[in-house]
DONU-985923 format. One line per field, with one value per atom (N, C-alpha, C): residue number from 1; residue in one letter; chain; atom name; x, y, z. Coordinates in nm, 3 decimals, padded with zeros to 5 digits. Layout:
# DONU-985923
nr: c(NUM/...)
rest: c(A/...)
kette: c(A/...)
atom: c(CA/...)
u: c(X/...)
v: c(Y/...)
w: c(Z/...)
# end
This chain:
# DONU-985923
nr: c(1/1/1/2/2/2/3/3/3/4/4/4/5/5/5/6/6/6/7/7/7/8/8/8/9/9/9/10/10/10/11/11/11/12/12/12/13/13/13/14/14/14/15/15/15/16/16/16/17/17/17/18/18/18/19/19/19/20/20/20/21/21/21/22/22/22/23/23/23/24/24/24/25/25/25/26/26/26/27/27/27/28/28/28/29/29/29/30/30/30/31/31/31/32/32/32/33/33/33/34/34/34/35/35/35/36/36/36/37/37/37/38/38/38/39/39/39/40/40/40/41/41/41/42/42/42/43/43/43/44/44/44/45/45/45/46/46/46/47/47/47/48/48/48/49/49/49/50/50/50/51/51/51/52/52/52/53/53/53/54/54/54/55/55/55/56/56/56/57/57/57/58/58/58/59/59/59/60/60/60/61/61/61/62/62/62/63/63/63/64/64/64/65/65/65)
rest: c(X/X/X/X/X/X/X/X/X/X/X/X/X/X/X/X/X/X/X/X/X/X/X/X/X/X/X/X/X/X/X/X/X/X/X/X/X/X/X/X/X/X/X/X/X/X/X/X/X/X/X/X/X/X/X/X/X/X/X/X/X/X/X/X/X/X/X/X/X/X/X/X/X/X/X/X/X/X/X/X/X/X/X/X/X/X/X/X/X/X/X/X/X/X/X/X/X/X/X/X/X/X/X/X/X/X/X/X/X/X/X/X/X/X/X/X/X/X/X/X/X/X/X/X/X/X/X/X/X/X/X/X/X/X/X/X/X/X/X/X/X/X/X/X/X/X/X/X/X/X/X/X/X/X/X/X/X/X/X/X/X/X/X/X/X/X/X/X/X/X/X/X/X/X/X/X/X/X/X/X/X/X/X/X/X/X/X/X/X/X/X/X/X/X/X)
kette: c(A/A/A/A/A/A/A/A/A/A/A/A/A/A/A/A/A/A/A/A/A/A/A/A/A/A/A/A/A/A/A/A/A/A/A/A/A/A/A/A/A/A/A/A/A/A/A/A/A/A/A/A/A/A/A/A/A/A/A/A/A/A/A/A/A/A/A/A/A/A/A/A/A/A/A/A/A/A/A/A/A/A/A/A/A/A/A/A/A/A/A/A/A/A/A/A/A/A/A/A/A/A/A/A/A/A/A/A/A/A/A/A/A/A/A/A/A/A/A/A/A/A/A/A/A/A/A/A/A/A/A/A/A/A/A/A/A/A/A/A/A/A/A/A/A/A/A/A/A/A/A/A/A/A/A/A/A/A/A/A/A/A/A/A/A/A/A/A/A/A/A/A/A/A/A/A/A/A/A/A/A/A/A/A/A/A/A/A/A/A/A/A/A/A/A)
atom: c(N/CA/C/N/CA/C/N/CA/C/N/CA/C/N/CA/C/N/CA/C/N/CA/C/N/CA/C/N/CA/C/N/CA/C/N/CA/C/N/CA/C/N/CA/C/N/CA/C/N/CA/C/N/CA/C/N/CA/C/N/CA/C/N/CA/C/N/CA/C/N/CA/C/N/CA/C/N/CA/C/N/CA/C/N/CA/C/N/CA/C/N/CA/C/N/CA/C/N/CA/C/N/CA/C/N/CA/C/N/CA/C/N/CA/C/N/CA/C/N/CA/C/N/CA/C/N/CA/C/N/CA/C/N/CA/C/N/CA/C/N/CA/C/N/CA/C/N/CA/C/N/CA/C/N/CA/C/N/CA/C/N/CA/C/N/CA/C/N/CA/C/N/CA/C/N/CA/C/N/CA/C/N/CA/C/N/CA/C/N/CA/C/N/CA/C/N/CA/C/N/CA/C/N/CA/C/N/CA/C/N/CA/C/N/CA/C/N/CA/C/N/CA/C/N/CA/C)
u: c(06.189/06.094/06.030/06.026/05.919/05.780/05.772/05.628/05.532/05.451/05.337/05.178/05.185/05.051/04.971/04.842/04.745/04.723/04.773/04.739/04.684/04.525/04.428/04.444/04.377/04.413/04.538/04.647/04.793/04.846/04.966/05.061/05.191/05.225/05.396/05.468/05.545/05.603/05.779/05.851/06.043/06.035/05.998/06.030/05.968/05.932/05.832/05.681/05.659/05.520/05.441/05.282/05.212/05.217/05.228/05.185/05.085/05.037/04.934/04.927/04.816/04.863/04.946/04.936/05.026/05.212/05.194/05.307/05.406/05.304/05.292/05.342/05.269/05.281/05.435/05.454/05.591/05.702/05.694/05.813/05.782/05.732/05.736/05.806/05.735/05.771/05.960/06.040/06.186/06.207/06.145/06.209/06.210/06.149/06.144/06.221/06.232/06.341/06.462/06.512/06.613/06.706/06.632/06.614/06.656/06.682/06.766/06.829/06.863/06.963/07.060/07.187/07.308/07.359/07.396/07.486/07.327/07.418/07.305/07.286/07.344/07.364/07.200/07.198/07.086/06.951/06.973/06.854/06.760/06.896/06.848/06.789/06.828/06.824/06.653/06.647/06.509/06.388/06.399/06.337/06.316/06.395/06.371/06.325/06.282/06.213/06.052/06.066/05.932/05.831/05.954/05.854/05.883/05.908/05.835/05.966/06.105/06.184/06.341/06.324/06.421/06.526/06.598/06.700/06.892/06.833/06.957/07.026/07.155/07.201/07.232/07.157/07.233/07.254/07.341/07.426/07.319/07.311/07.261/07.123/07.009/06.872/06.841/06.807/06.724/06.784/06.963/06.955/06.933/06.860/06.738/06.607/06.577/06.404/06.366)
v: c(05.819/05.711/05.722/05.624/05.631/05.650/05.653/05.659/05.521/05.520/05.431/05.446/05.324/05.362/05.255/05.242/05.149/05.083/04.969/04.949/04.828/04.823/04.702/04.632/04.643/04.628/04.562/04.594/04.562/04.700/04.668/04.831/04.814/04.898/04.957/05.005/04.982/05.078/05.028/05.102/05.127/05.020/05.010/04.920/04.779/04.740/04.641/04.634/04.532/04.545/04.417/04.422/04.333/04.317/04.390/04.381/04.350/04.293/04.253/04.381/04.421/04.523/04.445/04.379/04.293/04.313/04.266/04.287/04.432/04.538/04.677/04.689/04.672/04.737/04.650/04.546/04.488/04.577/04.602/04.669/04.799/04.893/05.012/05.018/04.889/04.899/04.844/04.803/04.720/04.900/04.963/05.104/05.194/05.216/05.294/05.252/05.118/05.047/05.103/05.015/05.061/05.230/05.315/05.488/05.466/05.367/05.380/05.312/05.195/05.159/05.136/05.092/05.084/04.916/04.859/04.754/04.704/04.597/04.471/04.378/04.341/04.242/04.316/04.408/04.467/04.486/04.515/04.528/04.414/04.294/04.113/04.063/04.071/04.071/04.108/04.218/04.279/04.217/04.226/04.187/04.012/03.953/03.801/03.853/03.919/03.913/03.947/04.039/04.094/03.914/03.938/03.787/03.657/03.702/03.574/03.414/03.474/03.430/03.426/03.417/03.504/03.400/03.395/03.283/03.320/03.453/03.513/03.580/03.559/03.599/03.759/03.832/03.971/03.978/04.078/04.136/04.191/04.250/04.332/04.315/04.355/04.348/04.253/04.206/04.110/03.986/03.967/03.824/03.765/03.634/03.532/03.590/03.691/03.700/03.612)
w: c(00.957/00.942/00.804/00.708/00.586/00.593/00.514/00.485/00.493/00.522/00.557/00.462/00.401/00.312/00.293/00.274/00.249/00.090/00.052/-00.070/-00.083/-00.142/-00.148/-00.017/00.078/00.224/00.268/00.200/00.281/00.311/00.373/00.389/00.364/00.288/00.207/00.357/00.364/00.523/00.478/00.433/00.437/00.333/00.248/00.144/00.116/00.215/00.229/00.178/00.091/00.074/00.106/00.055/00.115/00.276/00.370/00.496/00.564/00.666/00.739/00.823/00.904/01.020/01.092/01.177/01.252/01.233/01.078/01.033/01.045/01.038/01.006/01.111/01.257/01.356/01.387/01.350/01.431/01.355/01.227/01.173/01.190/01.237/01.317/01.449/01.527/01.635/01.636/01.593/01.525/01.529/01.396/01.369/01.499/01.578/01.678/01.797/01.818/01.934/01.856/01.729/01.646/01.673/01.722/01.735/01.841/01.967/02.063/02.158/02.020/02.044/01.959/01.993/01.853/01.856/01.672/01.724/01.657/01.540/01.498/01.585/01.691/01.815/01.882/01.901/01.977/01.934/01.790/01.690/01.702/01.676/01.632/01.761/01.880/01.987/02.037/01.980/02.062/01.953/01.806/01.711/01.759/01.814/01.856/01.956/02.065/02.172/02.159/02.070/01.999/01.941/01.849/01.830/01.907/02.016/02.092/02.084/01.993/02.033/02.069/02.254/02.291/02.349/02.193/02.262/02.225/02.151/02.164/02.301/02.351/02.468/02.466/02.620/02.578/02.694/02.693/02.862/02.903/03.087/03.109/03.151/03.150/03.220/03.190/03.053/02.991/03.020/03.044/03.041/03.185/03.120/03.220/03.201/03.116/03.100/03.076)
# end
């Protein structure tokens, strides 16, 4: 995981700058799902569910959430 830092109230976090917390906390939370699971299908998948849009199809538990 990178590093995480405060600059003029935004946050730097894996290459990204100008962050909101909001922002912060969603791309932490992407990196830590990311840690277990495999497959950009799964990544894209959960990152559209996070935000609220879940209209990509996946096998398995989630589909019909």
């Amino acid at each position: 995981m990178d590093t995480t830092e405060q600059l003029n109230g935004t946050y730097f976090y894996g290459g990204l700058t100008n962050l909101s917390p909001a922002e912060l906390y969603f791309w932490i939370m992407i990196d830590v799902t990311a840690e277990h699971f495999s497959g950009a299908k799964d990544i894209i998948a959960i990152a559209a569910i996070y935000s609220g849009q879940n209209t990509i199809d996946v096998s398995g538990k989630l589909k019909g959430a």
